[in-house]
N, C-alpha and C positions, 0 to 999 in steps of 0.2 A: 350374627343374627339371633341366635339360639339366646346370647346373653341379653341381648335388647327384649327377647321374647319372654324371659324368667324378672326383669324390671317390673316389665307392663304387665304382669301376673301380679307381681307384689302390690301394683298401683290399686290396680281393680279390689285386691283382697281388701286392703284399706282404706280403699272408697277417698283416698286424699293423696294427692302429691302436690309436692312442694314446688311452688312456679318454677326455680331452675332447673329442677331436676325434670320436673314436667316438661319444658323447653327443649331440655337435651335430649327427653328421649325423640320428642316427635321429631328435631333437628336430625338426630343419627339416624330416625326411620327413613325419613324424606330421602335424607343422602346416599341411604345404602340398600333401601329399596323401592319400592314404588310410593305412588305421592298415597292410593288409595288405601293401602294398607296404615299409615303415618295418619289418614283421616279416621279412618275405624277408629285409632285409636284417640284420635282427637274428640270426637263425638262422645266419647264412654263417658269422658271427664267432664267435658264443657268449660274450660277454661275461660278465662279472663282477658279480655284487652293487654292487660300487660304484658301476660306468658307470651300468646300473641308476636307481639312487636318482641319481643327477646329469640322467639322462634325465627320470624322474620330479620331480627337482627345477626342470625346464626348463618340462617341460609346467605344473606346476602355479603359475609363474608365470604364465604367459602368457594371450593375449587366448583361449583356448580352456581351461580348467582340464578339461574335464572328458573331452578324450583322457589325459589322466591315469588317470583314473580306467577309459577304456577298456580301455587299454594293459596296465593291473593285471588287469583280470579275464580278457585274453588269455593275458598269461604267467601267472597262477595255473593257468588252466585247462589249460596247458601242462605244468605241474609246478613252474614255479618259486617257490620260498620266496621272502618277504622280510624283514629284519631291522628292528631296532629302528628303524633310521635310516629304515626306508621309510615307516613308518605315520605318523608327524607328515606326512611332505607328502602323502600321500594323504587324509589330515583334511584338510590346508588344503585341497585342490582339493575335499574335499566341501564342506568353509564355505562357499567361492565360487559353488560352484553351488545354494547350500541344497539342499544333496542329505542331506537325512534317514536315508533309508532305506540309503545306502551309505555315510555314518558309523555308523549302527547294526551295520552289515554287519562292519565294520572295525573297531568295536569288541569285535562277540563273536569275530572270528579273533584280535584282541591277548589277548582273556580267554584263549584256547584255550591259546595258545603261549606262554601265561604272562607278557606283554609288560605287561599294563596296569598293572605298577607302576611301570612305568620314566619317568621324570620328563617326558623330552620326550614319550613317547605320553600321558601324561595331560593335559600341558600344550597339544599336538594336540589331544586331545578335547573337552578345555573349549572351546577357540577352536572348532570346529566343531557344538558343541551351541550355542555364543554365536551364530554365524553363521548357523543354524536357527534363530532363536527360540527354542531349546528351555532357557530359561534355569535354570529346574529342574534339570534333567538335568548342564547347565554345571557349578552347584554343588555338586552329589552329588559328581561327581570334584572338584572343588575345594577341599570340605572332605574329602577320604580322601587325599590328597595330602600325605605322610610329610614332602616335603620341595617347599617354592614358591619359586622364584627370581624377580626381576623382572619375567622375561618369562609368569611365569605368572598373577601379579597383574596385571601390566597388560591380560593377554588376560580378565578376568576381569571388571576394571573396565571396559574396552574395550565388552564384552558390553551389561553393564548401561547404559551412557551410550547405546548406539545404539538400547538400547529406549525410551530416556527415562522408564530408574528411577532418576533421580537421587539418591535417597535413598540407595538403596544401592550406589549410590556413595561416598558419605561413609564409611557404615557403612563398608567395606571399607578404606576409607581409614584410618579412625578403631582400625581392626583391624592394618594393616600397621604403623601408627605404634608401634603395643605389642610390635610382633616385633622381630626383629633384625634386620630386614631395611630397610636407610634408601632409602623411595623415588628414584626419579628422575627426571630434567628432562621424561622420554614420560609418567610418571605422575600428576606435579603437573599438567603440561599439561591433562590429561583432566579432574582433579578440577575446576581451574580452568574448566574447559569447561560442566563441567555445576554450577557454582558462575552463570555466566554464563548460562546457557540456564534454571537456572531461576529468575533474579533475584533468588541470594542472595550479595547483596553484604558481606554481615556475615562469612561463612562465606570468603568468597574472602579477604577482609582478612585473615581469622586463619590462611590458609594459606599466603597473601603474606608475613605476619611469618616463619612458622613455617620457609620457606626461607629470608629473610633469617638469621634467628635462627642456623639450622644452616651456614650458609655455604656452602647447597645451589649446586650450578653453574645458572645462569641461561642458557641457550642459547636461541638465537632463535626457536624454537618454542616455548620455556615463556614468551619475553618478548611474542610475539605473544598471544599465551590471556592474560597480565599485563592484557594493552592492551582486546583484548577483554573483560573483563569489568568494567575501570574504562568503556569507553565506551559499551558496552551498558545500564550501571546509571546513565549520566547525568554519573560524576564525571571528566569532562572534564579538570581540572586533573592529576590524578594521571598520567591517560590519556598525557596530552599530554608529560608529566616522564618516562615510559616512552621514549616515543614517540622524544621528543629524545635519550634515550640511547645508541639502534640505531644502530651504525656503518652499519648497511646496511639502511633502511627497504624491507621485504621489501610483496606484495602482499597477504598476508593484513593485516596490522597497518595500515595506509595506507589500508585498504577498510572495517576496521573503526573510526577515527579516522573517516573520513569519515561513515559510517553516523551514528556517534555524535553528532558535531556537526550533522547533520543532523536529527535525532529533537529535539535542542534548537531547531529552527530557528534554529540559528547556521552560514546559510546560504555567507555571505562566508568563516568560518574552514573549512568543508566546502570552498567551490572552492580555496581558497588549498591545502590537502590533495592536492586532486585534482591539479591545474595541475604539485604538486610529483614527482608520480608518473611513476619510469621510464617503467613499464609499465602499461598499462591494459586489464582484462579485460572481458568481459559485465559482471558483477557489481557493476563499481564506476562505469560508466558509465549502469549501470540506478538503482543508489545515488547519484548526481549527478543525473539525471534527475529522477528520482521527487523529492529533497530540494527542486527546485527549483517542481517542479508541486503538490507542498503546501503550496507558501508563495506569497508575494507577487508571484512572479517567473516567472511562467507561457511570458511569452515568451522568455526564459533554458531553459526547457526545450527548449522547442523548435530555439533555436536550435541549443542542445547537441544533440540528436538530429540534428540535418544534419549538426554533424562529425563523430558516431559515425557514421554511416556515409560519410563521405570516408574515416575512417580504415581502412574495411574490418572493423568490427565488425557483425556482424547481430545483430539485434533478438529478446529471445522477448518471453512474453506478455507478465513485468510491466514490459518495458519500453514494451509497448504500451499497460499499462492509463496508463502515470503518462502518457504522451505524448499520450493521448486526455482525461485529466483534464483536461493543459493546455489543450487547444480548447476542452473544457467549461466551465475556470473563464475564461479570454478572451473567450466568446463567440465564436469564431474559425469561422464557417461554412466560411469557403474553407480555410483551415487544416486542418478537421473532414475537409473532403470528399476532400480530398488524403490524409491519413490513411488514411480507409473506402479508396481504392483501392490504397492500400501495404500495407493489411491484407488484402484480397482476394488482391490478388499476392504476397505471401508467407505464403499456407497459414495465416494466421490467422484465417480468415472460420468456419469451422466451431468455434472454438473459446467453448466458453458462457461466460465471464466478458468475454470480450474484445466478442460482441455483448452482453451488459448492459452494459456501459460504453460503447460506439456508441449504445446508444438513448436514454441519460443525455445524451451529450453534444449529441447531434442537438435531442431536448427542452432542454437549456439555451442552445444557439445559437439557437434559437427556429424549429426545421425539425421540426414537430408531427412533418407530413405523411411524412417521411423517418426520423423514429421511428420509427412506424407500422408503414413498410412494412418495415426490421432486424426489429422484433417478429412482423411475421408471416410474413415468411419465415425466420425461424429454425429449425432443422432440428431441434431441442430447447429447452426453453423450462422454468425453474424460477421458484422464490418472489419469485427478487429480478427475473428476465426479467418479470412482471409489474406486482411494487412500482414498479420503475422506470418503467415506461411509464404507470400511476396516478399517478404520481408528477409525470413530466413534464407531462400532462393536468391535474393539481393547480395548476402553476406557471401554466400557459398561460390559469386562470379556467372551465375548461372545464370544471366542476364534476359536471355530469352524464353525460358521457362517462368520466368516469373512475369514476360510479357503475357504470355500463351494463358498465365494462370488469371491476369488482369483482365482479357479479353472474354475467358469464361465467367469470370467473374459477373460484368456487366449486364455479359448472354445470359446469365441466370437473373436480372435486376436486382442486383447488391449494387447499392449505390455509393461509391467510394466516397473518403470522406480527405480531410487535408493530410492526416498520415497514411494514409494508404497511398496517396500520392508523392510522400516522402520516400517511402520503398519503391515506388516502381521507378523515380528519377536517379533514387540511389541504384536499380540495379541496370542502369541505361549505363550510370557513372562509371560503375565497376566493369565493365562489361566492354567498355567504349563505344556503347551505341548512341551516337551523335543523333542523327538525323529524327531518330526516334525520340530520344529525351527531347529535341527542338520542339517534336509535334505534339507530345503528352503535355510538356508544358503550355503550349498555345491550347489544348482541350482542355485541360485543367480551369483555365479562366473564360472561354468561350462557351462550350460544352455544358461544364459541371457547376461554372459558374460560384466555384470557390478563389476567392483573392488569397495570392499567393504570398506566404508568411516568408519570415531570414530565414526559415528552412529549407523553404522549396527555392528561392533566391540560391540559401550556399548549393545543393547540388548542383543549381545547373552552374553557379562559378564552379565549382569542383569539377563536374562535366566536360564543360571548356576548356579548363584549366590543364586537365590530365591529358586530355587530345590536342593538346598546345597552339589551343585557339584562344593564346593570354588577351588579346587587344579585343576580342568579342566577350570575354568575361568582363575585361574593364567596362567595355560600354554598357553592357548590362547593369553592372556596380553601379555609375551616372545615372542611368533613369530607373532605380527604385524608387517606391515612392515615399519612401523612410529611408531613415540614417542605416546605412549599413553598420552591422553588429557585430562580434565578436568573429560568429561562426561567419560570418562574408569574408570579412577580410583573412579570418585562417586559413579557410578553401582557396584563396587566391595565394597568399603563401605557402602555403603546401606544396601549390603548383608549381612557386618557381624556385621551390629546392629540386623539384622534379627535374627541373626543364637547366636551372642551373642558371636564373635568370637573376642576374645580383641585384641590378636598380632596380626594380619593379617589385623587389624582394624589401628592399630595404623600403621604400614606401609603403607596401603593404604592411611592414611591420611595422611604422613608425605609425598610423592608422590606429592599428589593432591595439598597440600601446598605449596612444593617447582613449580608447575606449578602458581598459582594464591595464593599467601601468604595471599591475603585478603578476601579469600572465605568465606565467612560467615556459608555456608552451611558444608563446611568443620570440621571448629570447633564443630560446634552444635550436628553432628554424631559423632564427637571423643566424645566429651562431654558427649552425651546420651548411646555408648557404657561403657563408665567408668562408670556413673551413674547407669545404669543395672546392671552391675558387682559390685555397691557398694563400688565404688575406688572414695569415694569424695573427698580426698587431689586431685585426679589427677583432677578431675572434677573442683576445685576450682583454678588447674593451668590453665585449659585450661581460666575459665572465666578471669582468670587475664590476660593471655596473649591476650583476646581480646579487655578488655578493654583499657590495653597500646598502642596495635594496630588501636585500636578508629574503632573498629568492633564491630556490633552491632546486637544482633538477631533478625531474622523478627517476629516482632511483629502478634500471631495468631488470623483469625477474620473471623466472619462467615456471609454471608445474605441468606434473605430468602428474596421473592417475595410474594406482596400481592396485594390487588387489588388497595390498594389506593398508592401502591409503593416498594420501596425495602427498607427492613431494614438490619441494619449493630449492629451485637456486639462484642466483643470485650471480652477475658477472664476477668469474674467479673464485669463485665458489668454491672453499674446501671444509665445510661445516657437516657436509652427508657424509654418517656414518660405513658410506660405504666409496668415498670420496678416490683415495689410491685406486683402485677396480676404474673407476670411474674417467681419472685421468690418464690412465693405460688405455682403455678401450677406445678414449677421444684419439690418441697416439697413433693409435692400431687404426684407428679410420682415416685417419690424415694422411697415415703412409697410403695406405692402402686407393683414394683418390688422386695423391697425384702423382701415381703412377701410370692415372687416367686424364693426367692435363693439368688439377687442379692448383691452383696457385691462391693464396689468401689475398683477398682485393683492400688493400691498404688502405682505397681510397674510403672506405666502410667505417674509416676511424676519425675521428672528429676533431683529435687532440693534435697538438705538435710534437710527434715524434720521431727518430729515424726511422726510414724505411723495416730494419727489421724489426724493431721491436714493435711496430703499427702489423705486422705481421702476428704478434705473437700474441701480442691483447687480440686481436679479432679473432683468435681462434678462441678464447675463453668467453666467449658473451652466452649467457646466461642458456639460451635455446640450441646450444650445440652441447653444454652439458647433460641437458636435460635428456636430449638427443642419444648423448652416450649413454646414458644410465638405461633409457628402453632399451636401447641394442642389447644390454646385457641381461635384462628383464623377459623381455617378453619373446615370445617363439617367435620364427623366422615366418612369416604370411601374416604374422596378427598385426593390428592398426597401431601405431603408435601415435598416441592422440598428446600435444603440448599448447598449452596457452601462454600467451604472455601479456605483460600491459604496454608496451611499447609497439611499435614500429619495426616486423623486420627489417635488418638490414640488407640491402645486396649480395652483400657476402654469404651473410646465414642461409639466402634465398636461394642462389646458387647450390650451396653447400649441400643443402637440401634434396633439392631436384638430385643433385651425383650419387647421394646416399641409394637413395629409393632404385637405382639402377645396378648399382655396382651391389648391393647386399641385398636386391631385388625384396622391399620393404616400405610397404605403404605409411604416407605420414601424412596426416595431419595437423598445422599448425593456423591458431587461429592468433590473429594478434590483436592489435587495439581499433584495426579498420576493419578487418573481414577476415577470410578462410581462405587455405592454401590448402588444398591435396594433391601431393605427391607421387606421382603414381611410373615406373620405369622410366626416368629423369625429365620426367615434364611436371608442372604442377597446373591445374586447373584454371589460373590467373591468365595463364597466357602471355605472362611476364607483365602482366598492365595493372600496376596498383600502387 
């Protein structure tokens, strides 16, 4: 202030300043002090219309538009006129500030003074009805507009694209193309924008040729919008043929390639993108993040979230949500917990989406109890803050608390919506509460008067199916009022690997086949139905026919959380560093059961082999190594927490429940359907899953 104050000393001495210099100061007075002070010193001078509008044009870019607009109603009400040149930037500082009523203002003084034919004031007016919402009003002037220049369609399209009318868009497009007027590099950009935002890829092609065609200029903002909208709509190849063109892979284009190979889970060409980037923003580190936490590579996210923040990038929400998916889909309790207190400490505790995804992930690290308490001290609480927490109580077998929580739910008028009804029919399934899943699903469409999606259809087949009510599932399957889908027919397969129901097995599969031929999951239950049943020709058809098929079964694998990390194994598994300790201690547990009874359940093996070696693989499946490795880890009373992507088996199941008795040690394992806790040789399932 002190140097603005030594300026306007000099001004006065010399009785002259120079319009720009004279502009700037009164611009840096307006902005950094009061408007009254910046008139003092306006008055001393008595500047010129020009300075004026270059003053005006100062404010009205700036982080304040709307001393702009002050400064006008001062000197109007002073006496001073303004000309053509002033009213366009007194529009824009109205757009900026959606100041309606003092573009309305500005417009009936332009009608007065007879201004409102003049190109640039209409062309102001449009862009400040646009910048209002007031799109109507936009295009009134826009179609009275004797004569539009580029800058007046693009303010026009500009409008419409930030409403997301992309229709009219086009149209305007499809309008400028029959003028004489040949758009430009800012205008195709846009079209292309909203070609891309509303996933019409056909439309974007034909406007891609249409610049080829005309030998329109290609500059690195229309080539970026090129990029984004080949990688938004999935076609990668083209994307990427852009992409490699850019002499200078800018952030938008790099952010958007990345996005795009990410949505594909083409995870590895996403980093190889990222890795290659100058510069990296929030945006494209939250877009690495997130690609990584939706796919296979959970601890990949996480990791990447440590060196976003070495690099001095902080975190918003959805970098929190993807980063908390990761501990979700891990099981990562200590991971999780570390998280809850990074989100405390940076102002993201009160925010609603970021505790439903806490109570999601607490429920799937298998910490009931720590869900619970996110959920009720939540400071607000919606449809999904309670689906989710039914949800988590669904996984956990806890079938009736998650009724008891549905019930309150309602009592408080939270009105459930068609996933909240997928968890409470999921935890009727898990639970095997018949009677109940029968009535929630008749409330569901009477009551709440939501029509019931293949979702709510598979649990209650699943429902049925598990309580070996097969022939009441089939008839249900009959009167859908759609083609039963992937997940129907799997819930009914599932059931009769349960129940050991071979035809009924083989039809549900031959179904679910003919819907997705390369179900992988498909085969693997026909196959384990025959194999149960002891029909290994049939069992060595089905592997044939998937290896012709070039299907392949998912590979079973189990981790566990420790404090220096997560470790991963793998059936037969001798890759851990700490592998011998490991296969000792499995040894020492084996003897050690069954001298308690236990015998390795053969029938748990799926393959054709003798009696004992069907013995000696079951004991290596992936979640009893894992198994071994706590035992030797963690103290005697502490939890031993394992996830897996499979299916336990029988055997593991068993094996389990003996553990937690015989070396009095709680476990929990979560697998590809829900939660087992372990607790002095019973597990919380009930044996029913």
């Amino acid at each position: 202030m002190a140097h603005l104050n030594q300026i306007h000393a000099q001004i006065l001495r010399s009785g002259y300043a120079h319009p720009s210099l004279f502009s700037k100061l009164i611009s840096s007075v307006t902005l950094s002090s009061s408007l009254d002070h910046a008139l003092a010193i306006f008055h001393h001078v008595n500047p010129g219309i020009s300075t004026v509008n270059q003053i005006l044009k100062d404010l009205s870019r700036s982080k304040e538009p709307r001393k702009a607009l002050l400064l006008y109603q001062r000197l109007r009400r002073d006496g001073m006129m303004m000309n053509k040149f002033s009213f366009p930037l007194l529009l824009k500082a109205s757009g900026r500030v959606s100041g309606i009523e003092q573009g309305m203002e500005i417009h009936g003084v332009t009608v007065k003074m007879g201004l409102d034919s003049d190109e640039f004031v209409q062309t102001g007016l449009v862009g400040c009805y646009a910048a209002c919402g007031r799109l109507g009003e936009a295009q009134l002037v826009f179609d009275k507009m004797p004569q539009r220049d580029l800058v007046a369609w693009s303010v026009m399209m500009d409008g419409y694209f930030h409403a997301n009318l992309y229709n009219n868009v086009f149209l305007l497009f499809d309008e400028i193309k029959n003028s004489e007027i040949v758009p430009d590099a800012i205008i195709i950009a846009t079209v292309i924008s909203a070609c891309c935002r509303s996933g019409n890829l056909n439309l974007g092609k034909e406007i891609h040729r249409y610049v080829l065609e005309k030998n329109l200029m290609i500059d690195p903002h229309l080539q970026a919008a090129l990029i984004n909208l080949y990688a938004n709509c999935g076609s990668m190849d083209i994307a990427q043929k852009l992409y490699d063109e850019m002499p200078v892979k800018d952030l938008v284009a790099s952010t958007a390639m990345l996005t795009g190979y990410s949505k594909l889970g083409k995870v590895d060409s996403a980093r190889k993108i990222f890795e290659q980037m100058a510069e990296k923003d929030l945006v494209c580190w939250s877009a690495m993040i997130s690609s990584y936490a939706e796919s296979d590579h959970p601890h990949e996210a996480l990791r990447l979230f440590n060196e976003m923040q070495v690099s001095g990038i902080k975190p918003d929400q959805v970098t929190m949500l993807s980063v908390i998916s990761a501990c979700a889909h891990l099981g990562a309790l200590d991971q999780g917990k570390w998280v809850h207190i990074f989100v405390d400490r940076n102002g993201f505790n009160d925010v609603l989406s970021v505790n439903n995804a806490l109570i999601d992930m607490y429920a799937k690290c298998g910490s009931l109890t720590v869900a619970r308490s996110v959920f009720d001290n939540m400071p607000q609480r919606n449809v999904i803050s309670w689906t989710s927490m039914i949800t988590g109580l669904a996984m956990h077998g806890d079938g009736l608390s998650a009724l008891s929580l549905f019930k309150q739910m309602k009592g408080e008028r939270i009105e459930p919506n068609g996933v909240t009804f997928v968890g409470v029919l999921y935890a009727c399934s898990h639970a095997g509460l018949i009677d109940e899943g029968r009535k929630i699903f008749a409330s569901m469409i009477n009551d709440h008067h939501i029509t019931p999606k293949h979702e709510h259809y598979g649990c209650m087949v699943d429902l049925l199916g598990r309580a070996n009510f097969l022939d009441e599932a089939v008839d249900l399957v009959k009167t859908m009022p759609f083609e039963p889908n992937v997940i129907i027919w799997g819930s009914l397969l599932g059931a009769c690997r349960v129940h050991n129901n071979v035809e009924l097995g083989k039809f549900a599969a031959k179904k679910l086949l003919h819907v997705d031929p390369h179900h992988d999951g498909a085969h693997v239950l026909l196959s384990n139905i025959y194999a149960k049943a002891g029909r290994w020709g049939d069992v060595k058809e089905v592997r044939r026919l998937m290896k012709n098929m070039g299907i392949t079964k998912e590979k079973g694998c189990s981790w566990i959380e420790m404090k220096d990390g997560i470790h991963e194994f793998a059936m037969g598994d001798r890759s851990h560093p700490e592998s011998n300790k490991i296969y000792n201690k499995l040894d020492e547990v084996v003897s050690e059961l069954k001298l308690a009874g236990y015998a390795p359940d053969s029938g748990s093996v799926l393959v054709d082999l003798d009696e004992e070696e069907k013995k000696e693989v079951v004991l290596l499946h992936s979640e009893k190594l894992a198994l071994a490795f706590g035992l030797l880890s963690v103290n005697k009373g502490s939890y031993i927490r394992i996830v897996k992507n499979l299916r336990v088996c029988e055997d593991c199941h068993n094996f389990m429940k003996l553990v937690s008795k015989a070396f009095e040690q709680e476990i929990v394992v979560r697998d590809r359907a829900r939660f087992h806790h372990y607790r002095n040789g019973a597990c919380s399932c009930k044996d029913y899953w």
